[in-house]
Each structure stands twice: as structure tokens, then as C-alpha cells.
PAVOMAR-471061 format. One record per residue (C-alpha): residue number from 1; x, y, z. Coordinates in steps of 0.2 Angstrom, whole numbers, plus 5000, padded with zeros to 4 digits. Example, Ala and Ser with C-alpha at 12.3 -4.5 7.8 and 13.67 -1.06 7.14 Angstrom:
{resi=1 | c1=5062 | c2=4978 | c3=5039}
{resi=2 | c1=5068 | c2=4995 | c3=5036}
//
This chain:
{resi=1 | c1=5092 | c2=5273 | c3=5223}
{resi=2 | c1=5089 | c2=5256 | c3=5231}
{resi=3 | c1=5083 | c2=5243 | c3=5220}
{resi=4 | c1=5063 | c2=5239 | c3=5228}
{resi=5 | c1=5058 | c2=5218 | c3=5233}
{resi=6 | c1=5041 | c2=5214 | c3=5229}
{resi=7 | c1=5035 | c2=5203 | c3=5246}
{resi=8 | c1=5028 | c2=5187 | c3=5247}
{resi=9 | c1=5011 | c2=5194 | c3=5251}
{resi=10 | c1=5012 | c2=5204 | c3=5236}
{resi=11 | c1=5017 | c2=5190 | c3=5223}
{resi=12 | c1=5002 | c2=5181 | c3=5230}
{resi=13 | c1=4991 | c2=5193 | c3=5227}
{resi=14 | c1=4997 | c2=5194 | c3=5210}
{resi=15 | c1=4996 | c2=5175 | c3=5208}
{resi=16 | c1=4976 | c2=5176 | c3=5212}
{resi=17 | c1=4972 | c2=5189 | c3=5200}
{resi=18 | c1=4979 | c2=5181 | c3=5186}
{resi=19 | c1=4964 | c2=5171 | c3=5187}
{resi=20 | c1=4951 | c2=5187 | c3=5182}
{resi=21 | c1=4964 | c2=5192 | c3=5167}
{resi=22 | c1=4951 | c2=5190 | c3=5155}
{resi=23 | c1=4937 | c2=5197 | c3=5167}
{resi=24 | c1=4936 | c2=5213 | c3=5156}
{resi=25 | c1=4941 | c2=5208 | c3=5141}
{resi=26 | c1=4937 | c2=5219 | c3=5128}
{resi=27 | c1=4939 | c2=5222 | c3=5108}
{resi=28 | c1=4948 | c2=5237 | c3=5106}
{resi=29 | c1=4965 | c2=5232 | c3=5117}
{resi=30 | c1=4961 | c2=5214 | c3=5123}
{resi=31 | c1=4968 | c2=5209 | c3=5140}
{resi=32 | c1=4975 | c2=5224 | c3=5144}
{resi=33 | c1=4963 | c2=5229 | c3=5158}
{resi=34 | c1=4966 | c2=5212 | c3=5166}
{resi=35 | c1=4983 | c2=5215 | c3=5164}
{resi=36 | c1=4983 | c2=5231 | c3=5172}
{resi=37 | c1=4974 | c2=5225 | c3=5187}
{resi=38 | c1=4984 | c2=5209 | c3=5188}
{resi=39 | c1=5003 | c2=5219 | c3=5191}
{resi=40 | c1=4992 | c2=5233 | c3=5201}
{resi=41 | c1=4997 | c2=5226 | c3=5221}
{resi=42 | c1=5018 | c2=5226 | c3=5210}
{resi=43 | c1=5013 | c2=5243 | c3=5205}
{resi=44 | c1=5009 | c2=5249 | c3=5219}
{resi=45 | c1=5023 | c2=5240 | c3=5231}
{resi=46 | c1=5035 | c2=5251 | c3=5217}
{resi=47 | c1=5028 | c2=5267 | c3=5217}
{resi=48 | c1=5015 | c2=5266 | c3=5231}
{resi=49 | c1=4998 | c2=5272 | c3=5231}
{resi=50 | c1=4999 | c2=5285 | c3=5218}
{resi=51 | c1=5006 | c2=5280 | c3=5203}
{resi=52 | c1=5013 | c2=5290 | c3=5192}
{resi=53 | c1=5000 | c2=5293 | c3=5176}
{resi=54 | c1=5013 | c2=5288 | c3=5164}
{resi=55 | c1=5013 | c2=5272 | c3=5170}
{resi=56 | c1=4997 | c2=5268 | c3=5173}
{resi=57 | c1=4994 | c2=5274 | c3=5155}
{resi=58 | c1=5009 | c2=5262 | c3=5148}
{resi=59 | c1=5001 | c2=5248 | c3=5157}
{resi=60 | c1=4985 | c2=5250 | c3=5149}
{resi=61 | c1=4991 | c2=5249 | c3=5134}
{resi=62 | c1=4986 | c2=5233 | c3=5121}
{resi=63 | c1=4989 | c2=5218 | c3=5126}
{resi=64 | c1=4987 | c2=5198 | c3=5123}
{resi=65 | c1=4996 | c2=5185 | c3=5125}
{resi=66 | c1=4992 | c2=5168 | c3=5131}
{resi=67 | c1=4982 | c2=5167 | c3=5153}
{resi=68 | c1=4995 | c2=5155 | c3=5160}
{resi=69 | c1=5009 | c2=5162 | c3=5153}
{resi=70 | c1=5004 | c2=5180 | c3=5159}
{resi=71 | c1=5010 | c2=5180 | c3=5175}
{resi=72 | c1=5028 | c2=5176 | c3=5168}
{resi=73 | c1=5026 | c2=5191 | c3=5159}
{resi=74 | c1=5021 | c2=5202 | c3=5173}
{resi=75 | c1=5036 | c2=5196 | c3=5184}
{resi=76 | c1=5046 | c2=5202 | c3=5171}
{resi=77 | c1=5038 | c2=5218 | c3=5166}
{resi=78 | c1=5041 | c2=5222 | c3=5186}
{resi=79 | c1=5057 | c2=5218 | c3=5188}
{resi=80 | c1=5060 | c2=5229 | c3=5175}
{resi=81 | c1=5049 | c2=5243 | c3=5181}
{resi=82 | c1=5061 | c2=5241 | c3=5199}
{resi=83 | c1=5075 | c2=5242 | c3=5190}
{resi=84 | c1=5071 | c2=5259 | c3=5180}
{resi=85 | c1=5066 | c2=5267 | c3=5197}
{resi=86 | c1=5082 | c2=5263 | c3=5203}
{resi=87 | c1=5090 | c2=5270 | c3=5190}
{resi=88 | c1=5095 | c2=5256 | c3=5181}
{resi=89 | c1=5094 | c2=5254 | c3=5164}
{resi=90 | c1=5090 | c2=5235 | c3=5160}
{resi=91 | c1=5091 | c2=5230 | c3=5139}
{resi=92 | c1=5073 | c2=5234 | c3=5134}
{resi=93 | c1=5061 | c2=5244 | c3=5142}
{resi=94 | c1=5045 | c2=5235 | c3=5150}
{resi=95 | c1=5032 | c2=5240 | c3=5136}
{resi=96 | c1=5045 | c2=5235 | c3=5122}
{resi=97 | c1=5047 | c2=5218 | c3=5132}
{resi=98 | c1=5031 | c2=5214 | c3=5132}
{resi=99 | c1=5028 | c2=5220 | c3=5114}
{resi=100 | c1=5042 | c2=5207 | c3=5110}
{resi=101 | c1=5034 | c2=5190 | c3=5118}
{resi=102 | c1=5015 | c2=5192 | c3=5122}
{resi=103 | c1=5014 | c2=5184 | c3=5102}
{resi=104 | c1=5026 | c2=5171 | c3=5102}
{resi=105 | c1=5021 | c2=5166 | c3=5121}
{resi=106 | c1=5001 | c2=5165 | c3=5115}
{resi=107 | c1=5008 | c2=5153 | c3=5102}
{resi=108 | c1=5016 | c2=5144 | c3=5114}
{resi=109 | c1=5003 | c2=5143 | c3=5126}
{resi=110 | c1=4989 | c2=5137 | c3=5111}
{resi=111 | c1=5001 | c2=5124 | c3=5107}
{resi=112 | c1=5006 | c2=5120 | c3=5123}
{resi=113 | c1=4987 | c2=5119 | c3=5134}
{resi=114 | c1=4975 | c2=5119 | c3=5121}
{resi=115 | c1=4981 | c2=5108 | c3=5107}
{resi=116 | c1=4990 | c2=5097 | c3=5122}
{resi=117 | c1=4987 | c2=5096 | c3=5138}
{resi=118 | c1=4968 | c2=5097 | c3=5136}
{resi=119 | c1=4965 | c2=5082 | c3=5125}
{resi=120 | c1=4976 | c2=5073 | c3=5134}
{resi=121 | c1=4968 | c2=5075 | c3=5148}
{resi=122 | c1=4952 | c2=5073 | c3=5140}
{resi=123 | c1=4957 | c2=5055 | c3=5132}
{resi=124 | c1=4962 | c2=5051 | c3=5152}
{resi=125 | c1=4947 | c2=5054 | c3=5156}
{resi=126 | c1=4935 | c2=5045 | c3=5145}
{resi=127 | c1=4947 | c2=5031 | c3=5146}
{resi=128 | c1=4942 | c2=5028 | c3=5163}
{resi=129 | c1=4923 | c2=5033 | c3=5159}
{resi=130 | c1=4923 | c2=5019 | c3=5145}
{resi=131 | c1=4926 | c2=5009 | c3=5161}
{resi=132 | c1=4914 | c2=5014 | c3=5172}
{resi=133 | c1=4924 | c2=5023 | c3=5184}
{resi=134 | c1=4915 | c2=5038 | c3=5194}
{resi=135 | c1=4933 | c2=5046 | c3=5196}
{resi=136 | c1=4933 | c2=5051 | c3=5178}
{resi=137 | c1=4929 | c2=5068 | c3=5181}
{resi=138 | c1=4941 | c2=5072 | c3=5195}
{resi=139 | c1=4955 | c2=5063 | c3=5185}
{resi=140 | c1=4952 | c2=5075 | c3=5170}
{resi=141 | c1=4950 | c2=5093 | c3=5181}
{resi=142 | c1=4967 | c2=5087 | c3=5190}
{resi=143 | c1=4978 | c2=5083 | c3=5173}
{resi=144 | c1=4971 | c2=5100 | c3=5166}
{resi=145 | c1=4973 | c2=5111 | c3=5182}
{resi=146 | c1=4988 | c2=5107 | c3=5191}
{resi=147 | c1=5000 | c2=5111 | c3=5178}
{resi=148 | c1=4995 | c2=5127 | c3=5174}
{resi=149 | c1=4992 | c2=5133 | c3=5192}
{resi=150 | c1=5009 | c2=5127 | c3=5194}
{resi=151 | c1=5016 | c2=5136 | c3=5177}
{resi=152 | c1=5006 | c2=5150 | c3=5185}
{resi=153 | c1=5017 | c2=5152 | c3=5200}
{resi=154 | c1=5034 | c2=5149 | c3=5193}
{resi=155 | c1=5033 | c2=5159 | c3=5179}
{resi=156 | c1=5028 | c2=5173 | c3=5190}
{resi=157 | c1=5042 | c2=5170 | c3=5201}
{resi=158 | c1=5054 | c2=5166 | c3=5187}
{resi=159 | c1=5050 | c2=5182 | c3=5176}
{resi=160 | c1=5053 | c2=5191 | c3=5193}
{resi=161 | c1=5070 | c2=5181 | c3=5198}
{resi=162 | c1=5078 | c2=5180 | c3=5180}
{resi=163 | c1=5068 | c2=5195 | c3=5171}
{resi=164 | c1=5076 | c2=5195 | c3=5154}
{resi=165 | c1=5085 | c2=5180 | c3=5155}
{resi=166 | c1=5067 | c2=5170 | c3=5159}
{resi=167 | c1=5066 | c2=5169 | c3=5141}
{resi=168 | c1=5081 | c2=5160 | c3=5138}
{resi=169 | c1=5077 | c2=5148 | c3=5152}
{resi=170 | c1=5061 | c2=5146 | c3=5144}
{resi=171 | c1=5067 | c2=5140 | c3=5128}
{resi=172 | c1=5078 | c2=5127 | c3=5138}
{resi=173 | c1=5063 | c2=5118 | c3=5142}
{resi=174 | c1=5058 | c2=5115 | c3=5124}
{resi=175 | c1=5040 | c2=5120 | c3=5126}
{resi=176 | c1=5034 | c2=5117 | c3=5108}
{resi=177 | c1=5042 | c2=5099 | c3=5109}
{resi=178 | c1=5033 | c2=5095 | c3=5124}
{resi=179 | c1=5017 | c2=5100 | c3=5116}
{resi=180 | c1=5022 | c2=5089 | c3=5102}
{resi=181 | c1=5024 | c2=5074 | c3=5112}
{resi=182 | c1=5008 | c2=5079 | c3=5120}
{resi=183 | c1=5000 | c2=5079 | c3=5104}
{resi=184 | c1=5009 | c2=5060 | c3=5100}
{resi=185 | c1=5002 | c2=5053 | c3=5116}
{resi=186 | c1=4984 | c2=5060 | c3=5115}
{resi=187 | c1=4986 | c2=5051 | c3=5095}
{resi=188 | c1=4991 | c2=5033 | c3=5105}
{resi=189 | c1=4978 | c2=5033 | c3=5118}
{resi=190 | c1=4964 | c2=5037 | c3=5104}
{resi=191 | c1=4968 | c2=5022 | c3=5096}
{resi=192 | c1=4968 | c2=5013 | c3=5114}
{resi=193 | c1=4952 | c2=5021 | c3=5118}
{resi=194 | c1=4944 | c2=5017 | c3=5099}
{resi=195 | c1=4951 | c2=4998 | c3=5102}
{resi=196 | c1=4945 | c2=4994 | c3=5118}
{resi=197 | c1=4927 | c2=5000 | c3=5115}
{resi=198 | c1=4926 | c2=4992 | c3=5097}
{resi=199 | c1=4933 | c2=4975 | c3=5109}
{resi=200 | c1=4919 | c2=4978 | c3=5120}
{resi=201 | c1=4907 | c2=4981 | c3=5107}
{resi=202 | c1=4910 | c2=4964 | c3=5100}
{resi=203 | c1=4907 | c2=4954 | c3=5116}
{resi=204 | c1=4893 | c2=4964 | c3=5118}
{resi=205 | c1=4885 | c2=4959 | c3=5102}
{resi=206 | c1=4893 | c2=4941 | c3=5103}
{resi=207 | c1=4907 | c2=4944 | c3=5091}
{resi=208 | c1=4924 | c2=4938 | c3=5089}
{resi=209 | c1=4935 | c2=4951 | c3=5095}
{resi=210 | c1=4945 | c2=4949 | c3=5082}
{resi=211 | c1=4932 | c2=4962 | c3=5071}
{resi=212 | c1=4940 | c2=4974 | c3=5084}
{resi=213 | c1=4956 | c2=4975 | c3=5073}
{resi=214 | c1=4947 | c2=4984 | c3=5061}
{resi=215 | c1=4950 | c2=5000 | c3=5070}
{resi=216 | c1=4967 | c2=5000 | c3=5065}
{resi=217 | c1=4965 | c2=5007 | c3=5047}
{resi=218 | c1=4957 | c2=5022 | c3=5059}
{resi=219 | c1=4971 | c2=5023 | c3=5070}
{resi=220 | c1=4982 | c2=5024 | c3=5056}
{resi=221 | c1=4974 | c2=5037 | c3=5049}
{resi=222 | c1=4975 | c2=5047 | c3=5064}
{resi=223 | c1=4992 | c2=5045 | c3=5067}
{resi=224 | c1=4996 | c2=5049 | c3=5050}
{resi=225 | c1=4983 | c2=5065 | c3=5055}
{resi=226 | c1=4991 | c2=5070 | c3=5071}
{resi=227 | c1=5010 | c2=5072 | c3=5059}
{resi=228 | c1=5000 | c2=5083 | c3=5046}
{resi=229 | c1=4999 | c2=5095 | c3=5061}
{resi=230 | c1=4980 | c2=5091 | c3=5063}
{resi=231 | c1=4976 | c2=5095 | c3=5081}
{resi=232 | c1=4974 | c2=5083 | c3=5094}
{resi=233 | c1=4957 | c2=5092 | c3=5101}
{resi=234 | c1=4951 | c2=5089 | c3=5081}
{resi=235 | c1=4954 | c2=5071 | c3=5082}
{resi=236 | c1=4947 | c2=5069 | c3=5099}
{resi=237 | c1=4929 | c2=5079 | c3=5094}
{resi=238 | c1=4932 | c2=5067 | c3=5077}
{resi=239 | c1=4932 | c2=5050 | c3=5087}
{resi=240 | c1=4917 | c2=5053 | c3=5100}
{resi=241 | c1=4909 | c2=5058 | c3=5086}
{resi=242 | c1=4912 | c2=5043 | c3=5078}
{resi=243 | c1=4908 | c2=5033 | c3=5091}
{resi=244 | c1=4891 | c2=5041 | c3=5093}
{resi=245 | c1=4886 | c2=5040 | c3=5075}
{resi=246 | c1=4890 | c2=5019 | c3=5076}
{resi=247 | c1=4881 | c2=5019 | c3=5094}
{resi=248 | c1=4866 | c2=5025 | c3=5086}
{resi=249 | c1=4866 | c2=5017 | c3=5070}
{resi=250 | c1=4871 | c2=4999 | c3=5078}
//
């Protein structure tokens, strides 16, 4: 039997409802609702409108991994499910793939977006606040948003293109350091954000700006921090709360 192409239409329509995975979320098996609708238009390209029962069952089973790596794992899962139709019979079945990765890829995705990119951006974004700039906001939603409606998009198109072997192109791109170096630079413009502030504090109260240097015992610490592991998001929650506590006590 001839192998069956997912269209462009219907990648698209996947792409969009990754979006609502966690619309119906729920205790007992997670995401796997959201995950059933998400690969449903892929589903149905495969087997059409009817599909089979024990599909539709194996695809509602528990699931939960990280929302922007999901797509990656649905390209796969149908590119598997394509290649059992047509009589195939690629190294692991789709429910023991996604068994294999949903963990490791939630990890990754934690490490990766929450504890990375998101204080990043953040930090961007109150640096240019602490300035005045109106932009502040837009800079922020654009540094968080655009890469994982990019990683969105090519890790559907990916998992589909390379199934199994995404994975190994995955590890390639040395996620967890990236997220590490994430980390390292969200640490760096703490400081930068801690120093300017404490510099402008001191002209505003007519002081030498030389008192600004005492914030470097508090970047230290950070640094020293952000090697233990301590998250970037902790620190950042740690210095505006700082800040504050001297705003109002000064």
C-alpha cells in the first residue's frame, strides 16, 4: 500500500491547534484530549473520516509532555501511524514513541522556555522600562513568542520529515546548553539592571555613584546562584522584589 502525504492544509491545521493542547486538560490522563484533537485533521487525512476505534483509543491514552514541543511529537507519532498503514514496520510503534519522550522533552521544554527564555525576556523588558521606554511590553511579548511559534512549526514539520531520527537531530542542537547559556545571560543583565537602577538611585538622592558599586556583592551572589542551579525566574522574582522593599523603605 502507498505510503499517505499529510498536505500543507493539513499541517496548518495541526500547527493551530497546538495552541488549545491544554484547553481540556484534565487530572486523570493530562493532555491527552488536547493531544487527541491536535493530530485529529492527520488522523483523518490517514484513515479518513472514520477512524478505526483502536486508534482513536491509543491516541487517548495519558499524555504530557512539554506544549511547544508537542507538535514535534505529533509529527512523528503520524509519520509513524503512515508508515503502519502502509505496511511498514518502522523501530517503535507510535504509543511506545511517545511513551519514550513526552518526559525527557517536558524536561527540556521547562529548562529550555520557563527557566530560560522567559526571564530573559523579562530582564529585556524591564530593562528598557527602568528607562522609560513605552516599547517595553511589545519587546518582551516578541522575545517570548516568536521562538516558540517558530519551534512550534519545525518541530511539526521535522518529527513528520525525519520521524525517529528528529530526535537525534534534536540532540544536535544542544537544547539543555542553550538553556544554560540562557540562564548565564538572564544572571549578567540582572546585575546590569541592579546597577543601573542603584546609579540612578544615587543621582536621584544626590549621591556619588560610586555607592552604586555596592550592588556588586549582590551580583556575586547571584552569579554564584545561577551555578548552584537556582533558576533564573527565582532570581528575577528575588531582585524586583528587592528593589521594591528599598523603593519603599528609602
Amino acid at each position: 500500500m502507498k505510503e499517505i502525504r499529510l498536505s500543507w492544509l493539513t499541517f496548518l491545521r495541526i500547527y493551530l491547534r497546538s495552541f488549545l493542547l491544554q484547553a481540556s486538560w484534565n487530572f486523570e490522563k493530562l493532555q491527552n484530549l488536547g493531544f487527541f484533537y491536535l493530530m485529529l485533521p492527520g488522523l483523518r487525512s490517514i484513515y479518513g473520516d472514520e477512524i478505526p476505534a483502536d486508534v482513536r483509543q491509543r491516541h487517548c491514552a495519558y499524555f504530557n509532555t512539554h506544549p511547544y514541543f508537542a507538535p514535534l511529537v505529533a509529527g512523528t507519532t503520524l509519520r509513524l501511524e503512515t508508515l503502519s498503514l502502509a505496511g511498514e514496520e518502522p523501530a517503535v510503534d507510535s504509543e511506545t514513541y511517545k511513551k519514550m519522550v513526552m518526559a525527557p522533552l517536558a524536561a527540556m521544554g521547562d529548562a529550555l522556555f520557563w527557566g530560560g527564555v522567559r526571564p530573559l525576556a523579562a530582564l529585556v523588558g524591564l530593562l528598557m522600562a527602568s528607562q522609560g521606554s513605552l516599547w517595553a511590553p511589545v519587546v518582551f511579548l516578541v522575545l517570548f513568542n516568536l521562538p516558540h511559534l517558530l519551534f512550534r512549526g519545525i518541530g511539526l514539520i521535522l518529527g513528520y520529515a525525519q520521524e525517529l531520527k528528529a530526535i537525534e537531530t534534536l540532540q544536535k542542537c544542544r537544547l539543555p546548553d542553550l538553556a544554560i547559556r540562557l540562564k548565564e545571560s538572564t544572571t549578567i543583565l540582572i546585575g546590569v539592571l541592579c546597577a543601573y537602577l542603584s546609579f540612578k538611585g544615587c543621582e536621584h538622592q544626590e549621591l556619588s555613584a560610586a555607592w552604586g558599586f555596592v550592588q556588586l556583592p549582590i551580583v556575586l551572589l547571584f552569579a554564584w546562584l545561577a551555578h548552584k542551579g537556582v533558576t533564573s525566574l527565582f532570581l528575577v522574582l528575588l531582585t524586583t522584589s528587592s528593589l521594591l522593599l528599598l523603593a519603599l523603605l528609602f
